[in-house]
C-alpha positions, 0 to 999 in steps of 0.5 A: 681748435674744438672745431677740429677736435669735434670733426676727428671725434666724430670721423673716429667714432663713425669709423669705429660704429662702421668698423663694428658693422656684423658680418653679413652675407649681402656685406660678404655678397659685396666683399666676394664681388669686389675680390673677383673684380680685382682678382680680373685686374690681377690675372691680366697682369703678373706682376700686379698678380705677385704683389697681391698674393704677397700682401697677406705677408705683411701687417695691414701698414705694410699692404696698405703702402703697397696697395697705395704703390700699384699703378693700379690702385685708382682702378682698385680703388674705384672697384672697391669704393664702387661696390660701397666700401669707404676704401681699401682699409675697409675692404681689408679689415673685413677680409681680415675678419673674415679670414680670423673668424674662419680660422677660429672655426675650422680650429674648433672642427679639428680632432681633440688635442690637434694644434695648428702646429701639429697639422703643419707637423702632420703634413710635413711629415706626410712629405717624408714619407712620400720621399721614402717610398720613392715618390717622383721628385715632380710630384714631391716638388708640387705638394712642397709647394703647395704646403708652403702656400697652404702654410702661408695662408694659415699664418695669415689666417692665424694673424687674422684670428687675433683680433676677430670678435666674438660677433664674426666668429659666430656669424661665420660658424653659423654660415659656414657652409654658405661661405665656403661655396661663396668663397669657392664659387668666386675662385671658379670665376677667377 
C-alpha cells in the first residue's frame, strides 16, 4: 500500500512541476506545430473538423471525452506525443493557458473603462446599424456569423483567463507580437 501511495505522490507531484513549466517560445514552437499537424488531419475530414471547432465549448472533462471518442485519436494522439507532450491533457492545459494568458493581454490593451461585455455590445450594435442603413442581407448574414465565432472564441478565451498564472501572462505580454505572427503563420498553412 506505501508502495502504491509513494507511485500516486510522485506521478502528482511530477505532474504538477510539468504542469508548472513556463511558457516558452520553443514549448509554443512545439505547440503551433503540433496544432497544424492535427488541424491537416482535420481539414481532410468535416466531420472530425465540426468536432474539433466544438471542443472549445466544452470544460476540459467534456473535450477530453470527446477527444478520446474520435476514430481519429490514436493519429492525434501520436502527433502530440510525437512532438513530446505526455498526452492530450498536456496539450490542452497549455493551449488553455496560452488562450488565458492572450485574453488577459489583449483585455489590459482596451480603451479605459471597456469591458468585454461592452465590446460584445459595441459589435453587435454595429450590426444594428448596418441593418438600418440597409445593408445586403448576404452581407449582414456574414458578419452575424462571424460575431458569433468571434464570440465563441472569446468565452473560450475568457474561460481560459480564469486559471492563467501570473508567470503565462507575463510571458505572453512579453511576446506578444511574436505569438501573433506564430499564431498567424500556423493559420496561413492550415
Amino acid at each position: 500500500m506505501k508502495k502504491h501511495l509513494a507511485t500516486i505522490c510522485l506521478f502528482i507531484i511530477s505532474t504538477s512541476v510539468f504542469a508548472e513549466q513556463a511558457l516558452s517560445k520553443n514549448l509554443l514552437e512545439k505547440y503551433m506545430q503540433t496544432i497544424s499537424d492535427v488541424e491537416s488531419l482535420t481539414k481532410a475530414n468535416p466531420a472530425l473538423e465540426k468536432k474539433m471547432d466544438d471542443l472549445m465549448l466544452l470544460d476540459k472533462a467534456g473535450a477530453m471525452a470527446v477527444i478520446k471518442s474520435l476514430d481519429a485519436y490514436p493519429i492525434i494522439k501520436k502527433s502530440i506525443q510525437s512532438a513530446g507532450f505526455s498526452g492530450f491533457d498536456e496539450f490542452y492545459d497549455i493551449g488553455l493557458r496560452l488562450m488565458g494568458g492572450l485574453f488577459k493581454t489583449q483585455m489590459k490593451q482596451m480603451p479605459e473603462g471597456m469591458t468585454m461585455d461592452g465590446f460584445i455590445m459595441q459589435m453587435e450594435s454595429r450590426i444594428v446599424q448596418m441593418k438600418k442603413q440597409g445593408m445586403p442581407a448576404s452581407m449582414l448574414t456574414t458578419m452575424e456569423e462571424q460575431l458569433k465565432e468571434q464570440l465563441k472564441s472569446m468565452k473560450f478565451m475568457q474561460k481560459a483567463a480564469t486559471n492563467v498564472s501570473a508567470a503565462d501572462i507575463k510571458f505572453v505580454g512579453n511576446n506578444i507580437e511574436w505569438i501573433t505572427k506564430v499564431m498567424s503563420s500556423g493559420e496561413d498553412e492550415g
